[in-house]
C-alpha positions in Angstrom: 18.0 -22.0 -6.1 17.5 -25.6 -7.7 15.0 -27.0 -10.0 14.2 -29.3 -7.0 12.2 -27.1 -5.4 9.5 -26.5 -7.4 7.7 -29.9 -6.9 7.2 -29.9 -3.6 6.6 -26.3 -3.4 3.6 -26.6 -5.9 2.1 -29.8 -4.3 2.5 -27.5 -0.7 1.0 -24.2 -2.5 -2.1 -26.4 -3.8 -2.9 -28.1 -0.6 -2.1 -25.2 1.9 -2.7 -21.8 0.0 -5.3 -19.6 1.6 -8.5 -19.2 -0.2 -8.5 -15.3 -1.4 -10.7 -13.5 -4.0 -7.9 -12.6 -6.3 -7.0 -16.2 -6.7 -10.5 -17.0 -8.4 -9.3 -15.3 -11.6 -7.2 -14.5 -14.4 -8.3 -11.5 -14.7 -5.5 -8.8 -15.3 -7.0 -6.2 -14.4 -8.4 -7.8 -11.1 -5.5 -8.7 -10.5 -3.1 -5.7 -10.8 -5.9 -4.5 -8.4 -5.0 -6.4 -5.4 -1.3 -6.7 -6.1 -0.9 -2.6 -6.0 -3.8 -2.7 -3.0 -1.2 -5.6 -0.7 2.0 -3.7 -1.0 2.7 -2.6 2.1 -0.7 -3.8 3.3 -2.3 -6.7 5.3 -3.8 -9.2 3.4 -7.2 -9.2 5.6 -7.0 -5.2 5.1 -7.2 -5.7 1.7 -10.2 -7.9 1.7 -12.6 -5.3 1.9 -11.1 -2.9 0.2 -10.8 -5.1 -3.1 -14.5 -6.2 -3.0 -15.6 -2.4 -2.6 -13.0 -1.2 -5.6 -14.3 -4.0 -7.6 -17.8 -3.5 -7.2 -17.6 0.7 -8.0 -14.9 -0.2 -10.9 -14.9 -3.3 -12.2 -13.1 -3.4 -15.3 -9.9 -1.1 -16.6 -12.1 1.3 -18.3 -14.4 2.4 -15.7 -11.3 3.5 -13.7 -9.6 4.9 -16.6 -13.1 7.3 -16.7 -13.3 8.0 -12.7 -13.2 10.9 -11.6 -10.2 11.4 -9.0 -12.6 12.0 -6.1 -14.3 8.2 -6.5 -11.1 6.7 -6.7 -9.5 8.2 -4.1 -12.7 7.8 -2.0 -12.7 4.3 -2.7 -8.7 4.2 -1.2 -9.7 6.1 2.0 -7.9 4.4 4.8 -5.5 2.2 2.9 -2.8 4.7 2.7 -0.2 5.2 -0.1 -2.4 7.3 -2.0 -0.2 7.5 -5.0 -0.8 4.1 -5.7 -4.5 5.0 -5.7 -3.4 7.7 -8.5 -1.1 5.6 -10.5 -3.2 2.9 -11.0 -5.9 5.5 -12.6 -3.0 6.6 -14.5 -2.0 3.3 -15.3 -5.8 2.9 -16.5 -5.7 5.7 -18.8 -2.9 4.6 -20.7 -4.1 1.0 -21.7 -7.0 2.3 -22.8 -5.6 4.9 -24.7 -2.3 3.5 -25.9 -3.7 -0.9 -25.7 -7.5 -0.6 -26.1 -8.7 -0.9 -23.3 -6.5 -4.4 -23.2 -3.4 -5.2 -20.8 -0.4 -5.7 -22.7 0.5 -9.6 -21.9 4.2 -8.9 -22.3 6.5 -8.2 -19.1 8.2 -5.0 -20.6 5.1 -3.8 -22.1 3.4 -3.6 -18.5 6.6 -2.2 -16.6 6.2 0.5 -19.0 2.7 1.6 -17.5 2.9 4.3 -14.6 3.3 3.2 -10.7 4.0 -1.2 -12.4 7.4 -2.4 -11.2 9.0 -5.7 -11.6 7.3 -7.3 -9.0 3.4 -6.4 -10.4 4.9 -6.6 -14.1 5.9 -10.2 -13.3 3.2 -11.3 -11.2 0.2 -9.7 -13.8 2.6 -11.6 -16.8 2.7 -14.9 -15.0 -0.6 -15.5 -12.8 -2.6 -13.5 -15.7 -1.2 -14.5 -19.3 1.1 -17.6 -18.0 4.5 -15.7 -18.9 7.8 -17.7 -17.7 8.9 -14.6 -15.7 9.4 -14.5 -11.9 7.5 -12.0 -9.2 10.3 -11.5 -6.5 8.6 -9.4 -3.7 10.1 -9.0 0.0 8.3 -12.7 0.7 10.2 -14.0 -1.9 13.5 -12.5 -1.2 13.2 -13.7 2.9 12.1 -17.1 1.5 15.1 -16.8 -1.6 18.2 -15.7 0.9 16.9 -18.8 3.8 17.4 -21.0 0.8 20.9 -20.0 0.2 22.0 -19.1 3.4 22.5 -15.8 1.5 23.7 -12.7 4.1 24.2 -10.1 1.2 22.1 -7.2 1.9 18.4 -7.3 0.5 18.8 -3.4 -0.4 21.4 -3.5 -2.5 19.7 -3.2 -6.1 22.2 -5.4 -7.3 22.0 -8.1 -5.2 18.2 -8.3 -5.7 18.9 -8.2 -9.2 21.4 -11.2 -8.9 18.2 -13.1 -6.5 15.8 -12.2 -8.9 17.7 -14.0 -11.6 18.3 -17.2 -9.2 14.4 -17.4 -9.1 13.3 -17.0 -13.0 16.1 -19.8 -13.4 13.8 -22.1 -12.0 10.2 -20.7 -13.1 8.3 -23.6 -14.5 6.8 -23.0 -17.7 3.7 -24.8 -17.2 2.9 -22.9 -14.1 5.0 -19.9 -13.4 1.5 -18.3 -12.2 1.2 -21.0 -9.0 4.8 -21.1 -8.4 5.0 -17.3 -7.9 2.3 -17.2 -5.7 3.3 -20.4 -3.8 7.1 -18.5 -3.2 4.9 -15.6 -2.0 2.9 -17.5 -0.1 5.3 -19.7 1.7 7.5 -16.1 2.8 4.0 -15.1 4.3 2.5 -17.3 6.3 5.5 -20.6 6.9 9.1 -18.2 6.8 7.9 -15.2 8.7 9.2 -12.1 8.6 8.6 -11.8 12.5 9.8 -14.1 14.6 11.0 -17.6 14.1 10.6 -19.2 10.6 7.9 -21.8 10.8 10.4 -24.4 9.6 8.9 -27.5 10.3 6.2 -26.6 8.3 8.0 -25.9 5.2 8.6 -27.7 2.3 11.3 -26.8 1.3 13.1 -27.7 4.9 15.0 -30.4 3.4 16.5 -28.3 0.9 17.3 -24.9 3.1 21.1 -24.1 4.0 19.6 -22.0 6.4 17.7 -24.6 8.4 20.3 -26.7 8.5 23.1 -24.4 9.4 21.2 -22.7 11.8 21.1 -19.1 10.3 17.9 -19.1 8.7 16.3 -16.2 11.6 19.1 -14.3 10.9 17.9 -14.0 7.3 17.8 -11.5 5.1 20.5 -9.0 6.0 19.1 -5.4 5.2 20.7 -2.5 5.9 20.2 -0.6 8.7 16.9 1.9 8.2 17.8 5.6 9.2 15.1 6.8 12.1 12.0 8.2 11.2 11.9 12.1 11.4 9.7 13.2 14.0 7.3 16.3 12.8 5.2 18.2 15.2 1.8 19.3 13.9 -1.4 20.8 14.9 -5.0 20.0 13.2 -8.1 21.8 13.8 -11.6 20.7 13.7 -13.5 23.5 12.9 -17.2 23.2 12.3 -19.7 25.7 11.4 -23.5 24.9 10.7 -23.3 22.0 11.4 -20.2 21.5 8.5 -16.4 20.9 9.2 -13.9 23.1 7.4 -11.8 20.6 4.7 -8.8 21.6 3.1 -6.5 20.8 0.4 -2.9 19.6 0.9 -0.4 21.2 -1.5 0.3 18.6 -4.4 3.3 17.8 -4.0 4.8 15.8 -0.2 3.3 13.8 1.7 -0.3 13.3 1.4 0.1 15.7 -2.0 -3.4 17.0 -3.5 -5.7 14.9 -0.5 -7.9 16.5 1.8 -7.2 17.6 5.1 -8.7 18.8 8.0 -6.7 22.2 8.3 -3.2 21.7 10.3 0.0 23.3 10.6 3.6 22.6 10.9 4.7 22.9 14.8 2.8 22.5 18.1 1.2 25.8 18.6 -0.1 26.9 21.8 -3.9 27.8 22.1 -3.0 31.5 21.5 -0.6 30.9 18.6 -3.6 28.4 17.1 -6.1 31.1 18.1 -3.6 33.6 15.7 -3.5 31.7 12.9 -7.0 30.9 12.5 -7.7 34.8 13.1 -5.2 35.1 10.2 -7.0 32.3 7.9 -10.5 34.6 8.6 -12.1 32.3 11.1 -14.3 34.3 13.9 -14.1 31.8 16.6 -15.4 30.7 19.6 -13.7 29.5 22.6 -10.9 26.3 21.2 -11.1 23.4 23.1 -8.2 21.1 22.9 -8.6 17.6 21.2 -6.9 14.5 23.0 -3.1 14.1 20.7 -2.7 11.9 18.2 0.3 10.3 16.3 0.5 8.6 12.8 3.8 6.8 11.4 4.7 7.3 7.9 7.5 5.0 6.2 9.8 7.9 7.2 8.7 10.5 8.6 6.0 10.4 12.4 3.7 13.2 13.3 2.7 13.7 16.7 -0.7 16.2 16.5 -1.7 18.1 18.9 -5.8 19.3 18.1 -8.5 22.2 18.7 -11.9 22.0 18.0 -14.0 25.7 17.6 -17.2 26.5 15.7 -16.9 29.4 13.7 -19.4 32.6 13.0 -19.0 32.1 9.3 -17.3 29.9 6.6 -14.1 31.4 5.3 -12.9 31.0 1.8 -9.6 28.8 1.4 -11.7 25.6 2.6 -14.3 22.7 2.0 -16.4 22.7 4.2 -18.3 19.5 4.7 -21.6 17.8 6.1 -21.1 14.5 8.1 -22.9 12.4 5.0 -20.1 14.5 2.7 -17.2 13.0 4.9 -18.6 9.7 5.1 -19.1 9.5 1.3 -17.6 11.6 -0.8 -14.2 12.9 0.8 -11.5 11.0 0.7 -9.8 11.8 4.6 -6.4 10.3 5.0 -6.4 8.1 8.1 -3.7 10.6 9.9 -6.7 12.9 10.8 -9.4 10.1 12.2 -8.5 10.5 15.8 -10.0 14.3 15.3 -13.2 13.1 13.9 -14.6 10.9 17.2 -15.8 14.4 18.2 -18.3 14.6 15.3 
């Protein structure tokens, strides 16, 4: 990386940046917010969510004092629910521990639960102005174009060694803008899908990639094992008028959320008819529910549903009026598809 760039990259960022909420403030908190809320999210995903989060919690200490069902509530769709979790965590602690204040140092914040480098640096430098960098996947595609770099991404210490090429050249007097501008410029001008939008960059004249033709090529990962593929069936039980809600076990995927009651496997109606006889249920006649599938980072379930109504509730499970679902439980989006039948 060279010094050179940051001029043009910071008269491109000011002209061309989009306009979203989270670049309206300096806010910290705010925005710690929507930096946890966009990894491994859309941007226009986020929108909502942010403004809804905002509006319910607005500062550090009134998500430090939620209980786990509003928070969690609020996250309902965006996936990642440990995020949701470590950012009251997070909450807790710089109240407790900082007053109710975010520590304005870089170490001080990766010290908080669920903050890596990436949010410690960008909450330092677009918050409090610290002369640290904010190298997220963006970055790195934009970083390894730059250099015609075709190390692997995924080794730790090769990041490490990109992540020191980019706080070589942070400004000081605007390390904020310049992050964002990196980030910016990875996400909407070198694209992660398809063909960098080269002539549109500003930094063209100074990419080894452009000119030596590599630049789509760029970054070299390593190659991602297959996702697992995990067989499951969920039930939609009602019963007055109520569908039966269950907790997952805290710990694996979706640890501690509500469910609607599944198990592992794709049971046949008279194995699903079994188990709910051996949960308690007195059911009617199961209907079977169109499949549905959900991708994980690694792992992909492909459901297989039954609806019943049941005689009586049975103890073991939630269970929920349609007003409940909508406002109070927090349903991961894997088990939607069931609900079209309420």
């Amino acid at each position: 990386m060279t010094a050179a760039a940051v001029a043009p990259l910071l008269e491109w960022y000011e002209a061309e940046k989009r306009d979203l909420p989270w670049r309206h403030t300096r806010d910290p908190y705010r925005i710690w917010v929507s930096e946890v809320m966009l990894q491994q999210t859309r941007v226009e995903a986020v929108r909502g969510y942010y403004a809804r989060f905002l509006e319910a919690l607005p500062d550090v200490r009134a998500l430090a004092a939620a209980e786990e069902t509003v928070y969690l509530k609020l996250w309902e769709g965006l996936g990642y629910y440990s995020r949701a979790r470590n950012l009251h965590r997070a909450a807790v602690v710089v109240c407790e521990e900082f007053g109710g204040r975010f520590p304005e140092d870089h170490k001080a914040l990766l010290s908080l639960p669920g903050i890596g480098d990436y949010t410690a640096g960008a909450v330092a430098s677009i918050a409090f102005g610290a002369r640290v960098p904010a190298v997220d996947g963006n970055v790195l595609r934009v970083v390894t174009r730059l250099l015609n770099d075709g190390r692997p991404i995924t080794d730790p210490k090769v990041k490490a060694d990109l992540r020191g090429k980019v706080a070589g050249i942070v400004p000081a007097d605007a390390p904020g803008a310049f992050n964002q501008a990196l980030m910016e410029l990875g996400a909407t001008v070198c694209v992660p899908n398809g063909a960098p939008r080269c002539g549109s960059c500003p930094l063209m004249h100074l990419c080894e990639g452009y000119h030596l033709g590599t630049a789509a090529g760029l970054p070299v990962k390593a190659a991602k094992k297959p996702r697992r593929i995990e067989p499951r069936t969920v039930f939609l039980l009602r019963c007055g008028g109520k569908a039966a809600l269950r907790r997952r076990p805290p710990k694996g995927l979706l640890g501690g959320l509500w469910e609607l009651p599944s198990a592992d496997g794709e049971l046949s109606p008279a194995q699903a008819g079994a188990l709910l006889a051996e949960w308690g249920l007195q059911t009617g006649q199961l209907l079977s529910l169109r499949p549905a599938k959900h991708i994980f980072s690694h792992v992909e379930w492909h459901m297989t549903g039954y609806y019943a109504d049941c005689a009586a509730p049975a103890e073991g499970f939630a269970w929920a009026a349609p007003e409940q679902l909508r406002e109070e439980y927090a349903l991961p989006s894997a088990f939607r598809p069931f609900l079209s039948v309420l």
